[in-house]
N, C-alpha and C positions, 0 to 999 in steps of 0.2 A: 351872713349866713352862707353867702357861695364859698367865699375862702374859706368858712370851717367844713364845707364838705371838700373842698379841694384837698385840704390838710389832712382829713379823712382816708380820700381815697385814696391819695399818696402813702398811707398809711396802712393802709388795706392791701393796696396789691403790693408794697414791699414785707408784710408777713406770710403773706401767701405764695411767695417767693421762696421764703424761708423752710415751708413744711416738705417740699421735695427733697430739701437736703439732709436733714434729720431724717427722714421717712428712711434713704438713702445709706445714710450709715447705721441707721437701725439695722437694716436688712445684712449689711456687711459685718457688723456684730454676731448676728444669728446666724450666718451661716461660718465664721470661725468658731462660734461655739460648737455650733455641728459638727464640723470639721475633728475638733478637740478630741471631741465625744469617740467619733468614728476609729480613730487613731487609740484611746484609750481602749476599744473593744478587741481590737485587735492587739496591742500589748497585752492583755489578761487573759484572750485566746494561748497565746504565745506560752506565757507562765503555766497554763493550764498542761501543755505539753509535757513529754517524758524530754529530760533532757537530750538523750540520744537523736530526738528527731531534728533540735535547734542547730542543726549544720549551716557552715558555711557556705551561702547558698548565694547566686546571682540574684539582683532584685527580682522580687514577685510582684505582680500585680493582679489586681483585684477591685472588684468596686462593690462598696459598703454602703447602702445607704445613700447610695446618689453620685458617693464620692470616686475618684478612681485613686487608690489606695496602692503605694510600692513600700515592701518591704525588703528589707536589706538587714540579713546577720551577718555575724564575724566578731572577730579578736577585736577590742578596742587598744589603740595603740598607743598606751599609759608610759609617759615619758618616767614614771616612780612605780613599778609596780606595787598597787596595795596588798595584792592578791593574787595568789596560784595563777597564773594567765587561762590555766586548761577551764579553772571553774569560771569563769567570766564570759558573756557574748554582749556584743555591744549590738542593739537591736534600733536602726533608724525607716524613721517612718514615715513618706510623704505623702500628703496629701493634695490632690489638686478637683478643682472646681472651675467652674465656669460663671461670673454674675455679670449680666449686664454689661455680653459680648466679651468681657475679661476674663483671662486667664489669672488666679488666682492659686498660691500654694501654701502650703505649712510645712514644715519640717520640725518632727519630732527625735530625739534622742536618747534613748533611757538602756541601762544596761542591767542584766540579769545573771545573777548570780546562781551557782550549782550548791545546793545544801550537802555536804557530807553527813549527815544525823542517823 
């Protein structure tokens, strides 16, 4: 009976070990989804604009949702141009956060095209 509670308890306090670290990369999960998200509101901010304003601009910064958010447009620099350079901005987005004392970032990349229609 003692060694089946010893094999127990042994057993016990190493799953309980266990649930901090899950718990852990759960939280780090949710907050690059956040992250994601934050970064996508801002790309479709972006889109929403008249082209004329989408100038070549030194990073911005801004904070969204918790996050502190830099954007950066300009010419992407396409070693095969597919397309008229002028209708093209190459629109990168970072994302930075804090968890659990850490410095943490995202780096997004997407480019937006000028409709002639």
């Amino acid at each position: 009976m003692v060694i089946a509670m010893a094999i127990l308890g042994v057993g016990l306090v190493g799953s309980m070990r266990v649930f901090p670290v899950g718990l852990r990369a759960s939280q780090r999960a949710e907050m690059n989804s956040r992250a994601a998200i934050a970064a996508q509101r801002v790309i479709e901010s972006l889109k929403l604009r008249p082209w004329d304003e989408l100038s070549d601009t030194q990073a911005t910064t801004e904070t969204v949702d918790g996050f502190e958010v830099t954007t950066a447009i300009g010419h992407p620099a396409l070693a095969v141009p597919l397309i008229d350079p002028a209708r093209l901005k190459s629109v990168e987005i970072t994302v930075r956060w804090a968890q659990d004392t850490k410095p943490h970032e995202l780096v997004f990349l997407t480019y937006i095209r000028r409709d002639d229609t």
